[in-house]
Structures are given as C-alpha cells and as structure tokens.
N, C-alpha and C positions, 0 to 999 in steps of 0.2 A: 763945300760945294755939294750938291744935292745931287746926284749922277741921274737917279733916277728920274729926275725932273727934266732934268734934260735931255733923256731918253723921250719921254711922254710927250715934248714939246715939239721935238724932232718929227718925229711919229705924227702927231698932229697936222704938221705942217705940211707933209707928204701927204697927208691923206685929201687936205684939202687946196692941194697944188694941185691933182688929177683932175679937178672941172675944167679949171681955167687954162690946162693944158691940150684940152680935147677940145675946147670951146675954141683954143687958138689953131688948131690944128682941123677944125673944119670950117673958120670962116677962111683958110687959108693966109695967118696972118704967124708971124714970127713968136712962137713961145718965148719971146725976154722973159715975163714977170713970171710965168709957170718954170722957167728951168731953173730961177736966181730963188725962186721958194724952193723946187726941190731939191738944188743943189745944200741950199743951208738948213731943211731938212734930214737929208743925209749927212752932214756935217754935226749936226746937234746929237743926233742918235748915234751916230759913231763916237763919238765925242764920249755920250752916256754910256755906253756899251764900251769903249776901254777903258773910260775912267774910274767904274764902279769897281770896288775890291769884288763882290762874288759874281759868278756868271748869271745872266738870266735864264730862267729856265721857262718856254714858253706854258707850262702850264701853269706858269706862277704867276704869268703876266697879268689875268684880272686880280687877282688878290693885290698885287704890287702895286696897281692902276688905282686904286682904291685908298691904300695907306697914303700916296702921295695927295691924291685927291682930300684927304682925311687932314693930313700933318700942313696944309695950305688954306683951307675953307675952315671957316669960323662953325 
C-alpha cells in the first residue's frame, strides 16, 4: 500500500471540499457533501500519515508530492 498516495489523495480532497463548503455555508444550505469530502479527506491523510514507516517532514513534502506524482503518471 502506497501511504504516500494516500496522504496526497487525502490532502486533495480537503483542499477541494473548502469551495463547496463555503458555497454551502453562504447559500445557507446544510454542508452534507462538503463535510462527507472533508471527513474522508481527513481519514485518507491520517490514514497516510500513520500508515507510512517514516514521518513526513514538511519540507519534504514537494519533493515527496513529485515522486508520487512520478512513480504513477506515465
């Protein structure tokens, strides 16, 4: 299992749960689909983040962001 990928994916998905959660939150309508994205965003990257044997170090993080990107794309 690829910890790191699933850090990235996590991370991903937070990032793009925050429109649709501010979108929900000013037409004043209930965030379901922005809290069920950033709940299993937080779930994904915690997930990455204990499963992987070494710690991340955030200045590693573009380098790291790149290899996966790298070891997945043709």
């Amino acid at each position: 299992m690829d910890y790191d990928l699933l850090f990235f994916v996590g991370l991903g998905m937070l990032i793009l749960s925050i429109p649709s959660l501010m979108s929900a939150l000013i037409d004043d309508r209930p965030p379901l689909v922005a809290g069920f994205g950033m709940l299993l965003g937080i779930g994904l990257a915690a997930w990455g983040l204990i499963g992987g044997d070494q710690g991340l170090n955030p200045a590693a993080l573009p380098r790291l962001f790149f290899e996966v990107l790298g070891r997945y794309l043709p």
